[in-house]
N, C-alpha and C positions, 0 to 999 in steps of 0.2 A: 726646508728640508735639511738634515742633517745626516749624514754620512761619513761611515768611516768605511777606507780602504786599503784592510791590509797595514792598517796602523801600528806604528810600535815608538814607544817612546823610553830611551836608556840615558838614563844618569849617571854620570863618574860616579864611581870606578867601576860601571860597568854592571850597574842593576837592571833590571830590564824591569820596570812600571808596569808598560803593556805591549802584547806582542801579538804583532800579526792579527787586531781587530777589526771585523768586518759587521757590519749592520748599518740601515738606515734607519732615523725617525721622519715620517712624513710631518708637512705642517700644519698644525694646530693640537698635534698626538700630543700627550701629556705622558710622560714618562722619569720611573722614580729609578734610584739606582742603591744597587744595595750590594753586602757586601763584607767579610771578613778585613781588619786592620791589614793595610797593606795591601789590598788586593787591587787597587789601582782607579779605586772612583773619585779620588782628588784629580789626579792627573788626567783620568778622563773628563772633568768638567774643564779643568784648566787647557787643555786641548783645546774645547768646544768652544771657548769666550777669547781663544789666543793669548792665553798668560801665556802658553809656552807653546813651544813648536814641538810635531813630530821629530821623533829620529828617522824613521821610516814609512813607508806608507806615506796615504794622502788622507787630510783630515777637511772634508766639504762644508760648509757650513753656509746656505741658500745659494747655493753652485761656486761658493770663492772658497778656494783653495786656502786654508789658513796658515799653511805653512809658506805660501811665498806671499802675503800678504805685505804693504809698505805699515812700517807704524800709525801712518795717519790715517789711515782704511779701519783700524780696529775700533775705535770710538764708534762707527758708522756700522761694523757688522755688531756689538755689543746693543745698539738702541734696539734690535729685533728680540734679542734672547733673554729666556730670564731662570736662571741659575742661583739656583739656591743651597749654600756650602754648609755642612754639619754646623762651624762653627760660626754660624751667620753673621753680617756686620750689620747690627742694627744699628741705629740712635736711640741711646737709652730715653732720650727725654720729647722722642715724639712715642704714638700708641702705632701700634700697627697699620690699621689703614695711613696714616701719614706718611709713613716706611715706605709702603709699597707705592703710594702715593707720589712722592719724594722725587724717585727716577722720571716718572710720565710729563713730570712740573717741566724739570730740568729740560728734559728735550724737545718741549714746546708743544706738548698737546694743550689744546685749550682747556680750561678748567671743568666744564660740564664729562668733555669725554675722559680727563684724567682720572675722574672722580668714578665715572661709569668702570672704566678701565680695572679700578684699583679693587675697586667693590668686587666686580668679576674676578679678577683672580683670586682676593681672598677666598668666594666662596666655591672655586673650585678645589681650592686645598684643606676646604674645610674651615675656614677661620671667620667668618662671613660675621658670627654671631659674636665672635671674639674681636673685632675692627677696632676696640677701643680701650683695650688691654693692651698694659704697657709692657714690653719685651723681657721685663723682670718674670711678666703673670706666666708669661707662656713658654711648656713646655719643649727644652731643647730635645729632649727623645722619642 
């Protein structure tokens, strides 16, 4: 579950990102975010994964508080989420399913359910049929 309460996050000198946001996601909801330049959906995923801390407000993410979180807790709340930024970081020289692949390896799910895992999400985003298209094929917009 992901919640925000009464969230606001302001940058020197004094911009305000986002102010005063309130909403839950339950878990397993799939939710997109959209949005005019500047309207504050970087900084709301960077909130959500603890790049960065509220200024105000409390930011939930599976009942842990992300704003008073230790650095070494973040690694551990980042293995549940999966945040996907406009200007994504892929590896050019794996295909997709490998990509998504990649993180599951990393934190030790066995290779059958990595593999289940990866396949699944592709094809809830749609890309199921695309798994082996290299990040050059596929469209950033």
């Amino acid at each position: 579950m992901i919640k925000f309460d009464h969230a606001s996050k302001r940058y020197p000198p004094g911009m305000n990102a986002l102010a005063d946001v309130s909403f839950e996601i339950a878990d397993g909801e799939l939710v997109t975010v959209g949005g005019h330049s500047g309207a504050g959906k970087s900084t709301l995923l960077k909130l959500i994964s603890a790049m960065e801390r509220p200024t105000g407000g409390a930011v939930l993410v599976h009942g842990q508080n992300v704003g008073s979180l230790k650095r070494s807790a973040i690694p551990y709340l980042r293995r549940n989420l999966g945040v996907v930024f406009q200007d994504q970081k892929l590896l050019f020289d794996r295909n997709a399913f490998e990509n998504v692949l990649l993180p599951l390896t990393i934190s030790g799910f066995p290779p059958h359910e990595a593999r289940r895992r990866a396949q699944a999400a592709l094809d809830k985003v749609g890309l199921l049929e695309r798994q082996r298209a290299m990040p050059i094929m596929l469209s950033g917009g």
